[in-house]
C-alpha positions in Angstrom: 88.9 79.2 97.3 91.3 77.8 99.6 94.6 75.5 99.0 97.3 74.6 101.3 101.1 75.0 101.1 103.1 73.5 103.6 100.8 73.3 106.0 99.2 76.9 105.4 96.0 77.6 104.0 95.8 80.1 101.4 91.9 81.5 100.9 91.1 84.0 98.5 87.6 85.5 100.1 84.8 86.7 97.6 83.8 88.9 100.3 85.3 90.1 104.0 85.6 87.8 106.5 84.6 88.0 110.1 87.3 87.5 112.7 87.5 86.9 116.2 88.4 90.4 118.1 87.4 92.7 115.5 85.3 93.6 112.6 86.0 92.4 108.5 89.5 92.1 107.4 90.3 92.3 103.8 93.7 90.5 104.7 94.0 88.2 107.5 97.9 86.5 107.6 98.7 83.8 110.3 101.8 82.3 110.6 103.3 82.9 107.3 106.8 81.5 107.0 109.3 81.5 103.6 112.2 80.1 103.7 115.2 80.3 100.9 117.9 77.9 101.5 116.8 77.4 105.4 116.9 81.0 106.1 113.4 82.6 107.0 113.4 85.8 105.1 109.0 85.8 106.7 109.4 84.5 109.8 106.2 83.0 111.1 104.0 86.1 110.4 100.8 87.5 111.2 99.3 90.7 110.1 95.9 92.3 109.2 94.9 95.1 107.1 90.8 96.7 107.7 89.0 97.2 104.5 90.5 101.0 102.8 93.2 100.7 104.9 96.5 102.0 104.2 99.4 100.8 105.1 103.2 101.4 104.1 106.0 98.5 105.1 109.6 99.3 105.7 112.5 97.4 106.4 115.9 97.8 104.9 116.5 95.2 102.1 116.2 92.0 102.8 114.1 92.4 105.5 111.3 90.7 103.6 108.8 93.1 102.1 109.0 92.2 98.8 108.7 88.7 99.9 105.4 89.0 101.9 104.0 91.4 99.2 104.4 88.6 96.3 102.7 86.6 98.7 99.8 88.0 99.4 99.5 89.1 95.7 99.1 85.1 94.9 103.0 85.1 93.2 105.0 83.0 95.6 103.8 79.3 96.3 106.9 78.6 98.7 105.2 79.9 101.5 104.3 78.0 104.6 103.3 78.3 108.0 100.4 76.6 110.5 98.3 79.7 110.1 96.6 80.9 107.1 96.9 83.3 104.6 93.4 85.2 103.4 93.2 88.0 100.7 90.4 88.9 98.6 89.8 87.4 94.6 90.0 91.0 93.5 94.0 92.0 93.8 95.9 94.5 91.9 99.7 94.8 91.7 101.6 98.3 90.8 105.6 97.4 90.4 108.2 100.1 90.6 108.7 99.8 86.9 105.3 100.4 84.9 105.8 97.2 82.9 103.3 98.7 80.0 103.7 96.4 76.7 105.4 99.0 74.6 103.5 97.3 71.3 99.8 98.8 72.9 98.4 101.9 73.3 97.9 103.2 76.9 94.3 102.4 76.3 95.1 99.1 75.4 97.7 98.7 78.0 94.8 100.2 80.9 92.7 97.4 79.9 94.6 94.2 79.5 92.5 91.6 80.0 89.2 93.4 80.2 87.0 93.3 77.3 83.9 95.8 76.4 85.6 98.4 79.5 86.6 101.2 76.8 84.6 104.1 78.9 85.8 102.7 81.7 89.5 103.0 80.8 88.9 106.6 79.7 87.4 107.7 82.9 90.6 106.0 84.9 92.9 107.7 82.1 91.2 111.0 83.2 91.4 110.5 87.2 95.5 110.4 86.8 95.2 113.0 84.5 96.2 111.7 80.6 92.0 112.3 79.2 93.0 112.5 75.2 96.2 110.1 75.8 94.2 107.2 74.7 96.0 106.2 71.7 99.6 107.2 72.9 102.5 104.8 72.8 104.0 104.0 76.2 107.8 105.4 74.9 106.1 108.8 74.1 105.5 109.5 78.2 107.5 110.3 80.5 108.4 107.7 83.7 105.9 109.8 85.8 103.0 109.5 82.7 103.8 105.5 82.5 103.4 105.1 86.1 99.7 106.9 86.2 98.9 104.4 83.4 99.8 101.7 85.7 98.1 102.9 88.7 94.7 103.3 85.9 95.3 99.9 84.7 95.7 98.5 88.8 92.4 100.7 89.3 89.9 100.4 86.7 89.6 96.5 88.1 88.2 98.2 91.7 90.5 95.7 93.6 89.8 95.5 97.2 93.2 95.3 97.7 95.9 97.3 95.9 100.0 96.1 96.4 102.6 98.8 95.4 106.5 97.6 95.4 108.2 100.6 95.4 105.8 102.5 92.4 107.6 105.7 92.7 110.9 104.7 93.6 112.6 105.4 90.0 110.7 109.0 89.8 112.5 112.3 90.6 111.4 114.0 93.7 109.4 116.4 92.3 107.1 113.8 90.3 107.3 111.6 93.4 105.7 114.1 95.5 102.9 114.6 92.6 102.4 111.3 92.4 101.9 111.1 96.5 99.1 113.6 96.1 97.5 111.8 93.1 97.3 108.1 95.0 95.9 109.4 98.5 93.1 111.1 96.1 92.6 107.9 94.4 92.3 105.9 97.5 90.0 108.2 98.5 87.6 108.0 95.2 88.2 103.7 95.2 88.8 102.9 99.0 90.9 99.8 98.2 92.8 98.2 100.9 96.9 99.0 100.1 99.9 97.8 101.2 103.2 100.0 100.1 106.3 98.4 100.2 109.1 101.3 100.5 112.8 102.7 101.7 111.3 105.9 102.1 110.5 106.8 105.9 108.4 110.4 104.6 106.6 108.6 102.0 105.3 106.1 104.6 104.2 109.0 106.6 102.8 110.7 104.2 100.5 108.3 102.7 100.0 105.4 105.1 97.0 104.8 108.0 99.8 102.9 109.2 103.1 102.1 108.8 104.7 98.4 109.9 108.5 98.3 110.0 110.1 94.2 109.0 113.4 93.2 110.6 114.4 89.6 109.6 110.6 88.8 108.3 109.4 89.5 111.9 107.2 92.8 112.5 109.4 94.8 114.8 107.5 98.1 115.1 104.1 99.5 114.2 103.0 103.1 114.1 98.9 104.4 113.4 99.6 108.0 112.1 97.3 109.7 113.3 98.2 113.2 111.2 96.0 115.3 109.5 96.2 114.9 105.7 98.3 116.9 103.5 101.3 116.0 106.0 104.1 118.4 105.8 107.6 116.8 107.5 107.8 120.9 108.5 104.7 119.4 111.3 106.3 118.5 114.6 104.0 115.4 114.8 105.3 114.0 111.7 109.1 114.6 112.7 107.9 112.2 116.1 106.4 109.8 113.5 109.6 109.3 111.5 112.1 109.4 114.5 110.1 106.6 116.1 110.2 104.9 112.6 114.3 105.5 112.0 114.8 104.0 115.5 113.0 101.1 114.5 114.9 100.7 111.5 118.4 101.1 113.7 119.2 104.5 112.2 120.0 107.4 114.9 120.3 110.8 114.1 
């Protein structure tokens, strides 16, 4: 399905397309451009993200993250550009708050819009660890328990691509680092494509294939991380990664 928006085409792909100098993409951007009052907060954009890829996007705020992530997530029709922008049919958002209707039961709330999925929603209850929290109302967990419900209810769908604004940013740091452990396995088990939008330099390094920094909507760095996973900032390689990273974002230490 493809529609165009000031002069850019926007294509939702049913399956992964083939493109010139390398193998399927399950996002392909060209040129993407979104402007607020003349100011480009994406600045003619392109980027590209392999099938079970993971990558994290930083850039302080106002940089445009948010901006590219509603994009691609089908949310924003004030792009533009004289590229195009494709992502797959099958797309799953996870906010930074959980946004579970407090009126349905976190079975209810896991399956929103699915019908005849019950044993499905149990088994993705059980993966983030709530098996027998079922019929639980979402103001009897705790922030860390409502966020696992929204990563089942982004997962039991098996998008190809999964978008994460800031999930774990209203967490304590404990639950935050549970919560780092508990998405890398789930990637693992579903092998979605992500993109993370976040402040956080170590959570980009801990989770991410690779992590893209935004300045002014323009891509000004890009770093594979090529660590071994778990990834302790006590590594040596990992304190590289993020100095490279807090350069990029104009922070010296």
């Amino acid at each position: 399905m493809a529609t165009h928006t000031g002069g850019l085409t926007l294509e939702k792909s049913k399956g992964r397309k083939e493109r010139e100098g390398g193998g399927p993409k399950t996002v392909e951007v060209r040129g993407l451009t979104r402007k607020y009052d003349d100011r480009a907060v994406v600045d003619n954009l392109d980027l590209s993200i392999q099938p079970g890829e993971f990558v994290a996007l930083l850039g302080k705020s106002g940089s445009g993250k948010s901006t590219l992530l509603r994009a691609l997530a089908g949310l924003d029709y004030g792009v533009e550009g004289d590229g195009e922008l494709v992502v797959p049919e099958n797309v799953s958002v996870v906010f930074q708050d959980s946004r579970l209707l407090p009126w349905a039961r976190v079975l209810d709330n896991v399956l929103l819009g699915l019908r005849g999925a019950d044993e499905r929603g149990r088994e993705s209850l059980a993966e983030v660890g709530l098996a027998g929290r079922e019929k639980a109302w979402p103001n009897e967990l705790s922030g860390g328990e409502q966020q696992r419900v929204a990563l089942a209810r982004s997962l039991v769908r098996e998008p190809a691509l999964l978008l994460a604004d800031e999930p774990f940013g209203a967490l304590d740091a404990l639950t935050r680092l549970k919560m780092h452990v508990l998405l890398r396995k789930l990637c693992a088990a579903h092998q979605p494509a992500v993109l993370l939008v976040t402040h956080d330099v170590d959570e980009s390094i801990v989770l991410a294939d690779r992590v893209i920094v935004l300045d002014e909507g323009r891509i000004v760095a890009e770093e594979s991380i090529d660590l071994a996973q778990p990834r302790s900032p006590a590594d040596p390689g990992f304190a590289a990664v993020r100095t490279k990273l807090l350069d990029a974002l104009g922070v010296s230490l």
